[in-house]
N, C-alpha and C positions, 0 to 999 in steps of 0.2 A: 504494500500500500504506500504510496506516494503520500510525503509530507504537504502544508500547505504552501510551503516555501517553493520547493521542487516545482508543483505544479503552475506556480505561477510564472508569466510572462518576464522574463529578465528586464526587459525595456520597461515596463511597469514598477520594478521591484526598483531597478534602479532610479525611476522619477519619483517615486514614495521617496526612495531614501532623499535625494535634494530636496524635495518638497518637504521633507519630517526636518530638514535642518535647518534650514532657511524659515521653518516654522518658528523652529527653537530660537533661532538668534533674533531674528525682527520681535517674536513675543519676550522674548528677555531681556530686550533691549528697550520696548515698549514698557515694559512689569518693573522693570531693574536697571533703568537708566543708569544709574552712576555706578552701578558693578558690573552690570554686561556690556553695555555701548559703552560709557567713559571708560570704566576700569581695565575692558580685554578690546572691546571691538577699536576703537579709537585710538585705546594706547600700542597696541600693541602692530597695529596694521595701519585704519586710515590719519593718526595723527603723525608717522614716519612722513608717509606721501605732503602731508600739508608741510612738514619741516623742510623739506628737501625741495617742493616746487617753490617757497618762501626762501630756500638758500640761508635758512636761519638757522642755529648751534642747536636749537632744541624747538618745541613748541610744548605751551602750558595751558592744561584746561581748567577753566577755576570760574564760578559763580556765572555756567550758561556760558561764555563765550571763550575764542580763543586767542591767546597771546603767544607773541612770535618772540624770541630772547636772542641775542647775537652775541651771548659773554660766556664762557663754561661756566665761570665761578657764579652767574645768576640764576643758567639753569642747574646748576647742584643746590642750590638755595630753594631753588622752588619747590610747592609742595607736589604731590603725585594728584594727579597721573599728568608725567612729564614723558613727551614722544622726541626723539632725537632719529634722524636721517640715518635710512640704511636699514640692518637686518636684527633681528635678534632671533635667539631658541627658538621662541616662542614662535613667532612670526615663521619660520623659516620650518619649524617641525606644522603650522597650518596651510604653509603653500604646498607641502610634499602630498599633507593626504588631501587637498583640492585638488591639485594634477594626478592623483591617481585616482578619483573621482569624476574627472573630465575624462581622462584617458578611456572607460569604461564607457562613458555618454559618447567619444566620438569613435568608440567602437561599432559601436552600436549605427551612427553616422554614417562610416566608411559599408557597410553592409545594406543600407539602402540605398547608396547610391551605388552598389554593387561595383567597389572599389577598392585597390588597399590592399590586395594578397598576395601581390608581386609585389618585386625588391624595387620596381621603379617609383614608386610612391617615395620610399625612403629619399631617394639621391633628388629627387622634383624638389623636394621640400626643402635640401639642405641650404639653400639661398637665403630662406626664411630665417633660420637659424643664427646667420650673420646681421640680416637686416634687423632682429630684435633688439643687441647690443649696439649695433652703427645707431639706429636711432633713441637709444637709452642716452648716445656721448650727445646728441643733436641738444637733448636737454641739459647734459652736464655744461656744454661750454654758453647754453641761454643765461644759467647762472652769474657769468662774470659782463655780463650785455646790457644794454641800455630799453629800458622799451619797445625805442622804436628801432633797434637793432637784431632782436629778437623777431622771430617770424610768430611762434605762440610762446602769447602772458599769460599768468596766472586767471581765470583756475584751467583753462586749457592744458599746461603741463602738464598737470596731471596722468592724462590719458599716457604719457610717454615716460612714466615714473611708476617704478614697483610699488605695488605687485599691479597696479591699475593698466601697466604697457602687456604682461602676459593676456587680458583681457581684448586690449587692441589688436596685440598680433593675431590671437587667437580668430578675431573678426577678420581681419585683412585676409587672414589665411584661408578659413573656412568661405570667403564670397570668391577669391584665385581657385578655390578646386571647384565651386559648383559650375561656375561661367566655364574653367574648362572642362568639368564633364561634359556639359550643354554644349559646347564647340566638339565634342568628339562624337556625343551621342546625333548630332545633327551631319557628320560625316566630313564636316570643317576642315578638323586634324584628324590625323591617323591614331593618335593617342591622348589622354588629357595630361601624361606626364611634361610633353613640350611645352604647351601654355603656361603650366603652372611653374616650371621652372624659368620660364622668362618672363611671364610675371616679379617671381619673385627678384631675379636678377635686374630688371628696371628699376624697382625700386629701392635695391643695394647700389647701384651705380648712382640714381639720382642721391640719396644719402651720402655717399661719400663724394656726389659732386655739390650739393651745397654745405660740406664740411669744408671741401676746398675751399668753395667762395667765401666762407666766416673766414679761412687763412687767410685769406686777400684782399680783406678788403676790412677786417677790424684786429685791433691791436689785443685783445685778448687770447684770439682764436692761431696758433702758431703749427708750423709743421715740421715735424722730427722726420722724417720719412726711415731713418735709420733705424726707429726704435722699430717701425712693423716689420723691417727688413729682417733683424737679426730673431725677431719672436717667432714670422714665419719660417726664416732658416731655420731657425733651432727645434722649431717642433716638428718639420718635415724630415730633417736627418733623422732626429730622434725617433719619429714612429716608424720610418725604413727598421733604421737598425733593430727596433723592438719586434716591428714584427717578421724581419727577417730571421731572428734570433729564435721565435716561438716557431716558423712555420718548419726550422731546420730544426728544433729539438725536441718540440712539442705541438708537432701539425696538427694533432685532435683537438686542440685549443679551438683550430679556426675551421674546423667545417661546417660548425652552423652558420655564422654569420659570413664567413668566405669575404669577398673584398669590401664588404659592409664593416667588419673588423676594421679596416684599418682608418677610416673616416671614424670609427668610436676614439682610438687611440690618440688620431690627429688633435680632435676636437678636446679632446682633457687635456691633450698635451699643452695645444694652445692657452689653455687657464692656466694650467702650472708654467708655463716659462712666460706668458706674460707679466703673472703675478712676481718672480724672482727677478725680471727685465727691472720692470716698474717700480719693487718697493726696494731693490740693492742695488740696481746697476743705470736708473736714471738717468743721475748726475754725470758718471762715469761716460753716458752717451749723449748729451748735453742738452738734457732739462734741467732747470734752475733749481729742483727738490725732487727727491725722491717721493713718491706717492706713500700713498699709508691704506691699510688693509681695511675693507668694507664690513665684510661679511667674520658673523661670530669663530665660524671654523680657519678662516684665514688668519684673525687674530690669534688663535688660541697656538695653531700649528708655528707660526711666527713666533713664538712667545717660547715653544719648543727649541727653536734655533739660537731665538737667543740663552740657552741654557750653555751652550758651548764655548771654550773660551774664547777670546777677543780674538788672536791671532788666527784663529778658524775662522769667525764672522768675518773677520777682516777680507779674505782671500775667498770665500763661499757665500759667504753673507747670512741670513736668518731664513729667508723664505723658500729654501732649498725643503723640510720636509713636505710643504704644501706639493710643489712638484711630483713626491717621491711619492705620497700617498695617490696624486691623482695619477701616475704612471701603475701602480698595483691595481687599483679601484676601475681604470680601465680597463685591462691583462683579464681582471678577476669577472667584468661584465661580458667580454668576447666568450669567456669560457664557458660560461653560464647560461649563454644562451647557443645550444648545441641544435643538432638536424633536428631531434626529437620537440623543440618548441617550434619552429617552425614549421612543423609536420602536421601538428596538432592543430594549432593556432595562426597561422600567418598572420593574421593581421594585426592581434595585439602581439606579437613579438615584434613587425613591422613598427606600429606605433610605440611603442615602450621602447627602440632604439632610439627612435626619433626623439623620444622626451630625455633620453639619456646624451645623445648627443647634444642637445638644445641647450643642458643642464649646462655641459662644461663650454658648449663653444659659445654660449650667450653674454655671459660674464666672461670671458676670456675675451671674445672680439670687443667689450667693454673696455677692457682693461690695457688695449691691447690703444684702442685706437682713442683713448684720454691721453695715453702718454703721446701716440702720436702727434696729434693736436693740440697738446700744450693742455691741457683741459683736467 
């Protein structure tokens, strides 16, 4: 006998479940303003987004409305709930289970547009990928800009500011794949993988063609060209080498994912050697400061490095285990996803590389193209 679980519709199970959460937070947010909205929802997620689109050290909530603070020592003074720019546990342990929440909704997506089982879905979309971080910097360098120097003011940034930009790309992305189903199902193109990967690359070319133009034409917006030069050198030998290394001693690694592998490996790599470029070797390629680490895991890894003595930092620098763990964390995702998941499932092992690659080369192409552009 069939449970009622079993029996029921998965696409139903899964809209209950969003519906049952989105119940819980709007109603406890409604019941319990100042511990669900101010205390978790606000602080921990949409008061980040207002600090960060405001380019201010922290934001404070207190008596109904919101204040912007640009001192450290006034946002550690102030009382809670105090939101500051960027990522926390918190925040960062609610985006993982909304992206594997979504993952399952656009599974579901890719199956009625009878989509998504083949490996070309994967490589269409990797354009995308880059485009999320090129225009996360589009915002970073609006911050040092004038108004009317700035293409979008406040509250418009927003949409291009975590977690609120995963939302837009999400859009951008989802209307590129239906327009090119609709162009393939109408016999247009031969396939909707084309459309969608020139889609996406128009709008990575446009992105880094009006990054040039902020280089050109305003004094905040500058160009390294050497910092993306030596981060993509570095991450392209390095995933040769690695996964030269696996396919010569350890070729079962890579038979599931096969040349999908090394696009996972590139794409972390790219996060770890941008992050050791940017927060040790900056200066050394001539930005005026070395950058400082965003995210809670970067900090903490960083903080590992400096555990070593000087003379080591000196010559390595600190942000060398960030790299090391994202080179294992790679290694260890190619493995893990063998023939047998792709056998099973193609589509969410399809999709779930894609959320894996997105993870490292999103923030990486971030990280990758601040330093570039001075930003």
């Amino acid at each position: 006998m069939s449970t009622a679980v079993e029996s029921m519709d998965p696409e139903r199970l899964w809209g209950g479940t969003v519906v049952a959460l989105l119940a819980a937070l709007v109603g406890g947010a409604l019941v319990f303003p100042d511990r669900v909205y101010y205390g978790f929802i606000w602080h921990y997620f949409w008061g980040p987004v207002l600090a960060d689109a405001k380019s201010a050290t922290c934001a404070v909530y207190a008596d109904g409305s919101t204040t912007y603070l640009y001192d450290t020592a006034a946002c550690q003074a102030a009382a809670e709930p105090v939101a500051y720019p960027g990522y926390t546990v918190v925040s960062e342990i609610g985006y993982a289970l909304t992206l594997l929440l979504a993952l399952v909704g656009v599974v579901f997506l890719l199956r009625r547009l009878d989509v998504g089982q083949d490996r070309g879905l994967f490589y269409a979309l990797f354009p995308y990928m880059l485009v999320g971080g090129a225009l996360r910097v589009v915002e970073d360098a609006f911050d040092g800009l004038s108004a009317a120097e700035a293409a979008i003011t406040f509250p418009w940034n927003t949409l291009i500011i975590s977690p609120v930009i995963y939302f837009t790309m999400f859009a951008i992305t989802l209307v590129a794949l239906v327009v090119s189903v609709r162009l393939a199902d109408s016999g247009r193109v031969s396939s909707y993988t084309y459309p969608v990967a020139a889609i996406g690359t128009a709008l990575l070319a446009a992105i880094l063609g009006y990054l040039g133009f902020l280089a050109y034409t305003t004094e905040y917006v500058e160009f390294y060209p050497q910092i993306a030069g030596v981060v993509l050198a570095a991450s392209t030998v390095l995933a040769v080498l690695i996964w030269w290394t696996v396919e010569r001693y350890a070729p079962e690694i890579n038979r599931g994912t096969r040349a999908m592998g090394i696009v996972v490996l590139w794409a972390h790599l790219v996060d770890g050697v941008a992050n050791v470029v940017g927060l040790d070797w900056a200066t050394e390629l001539g930005l005026p400061a070395d950058l400082v680490p965003k995210h809670p895991v970067n900090r903490a890894l960083v903080q590992v490095g400096e555990q070593f003595p000087e003379a080591v930092q000196h010559f390595i620098g600190t942000a060398w285990p960030f790299l090391l763990v994202k080179i294992v964390a790679a290694v260890f995702v190619v493995w893990v996803f063998d023939e047998q998941i792709f056998e099973e499932s193609p589509r969410y092992a399809i999709l779930l590389l894609i959320a894996i690659v997105a993870v490292g080369l999103g923030p990486g192409t971030r990280d990758m193209l601040r330093a570039t552009f001075g930003v």
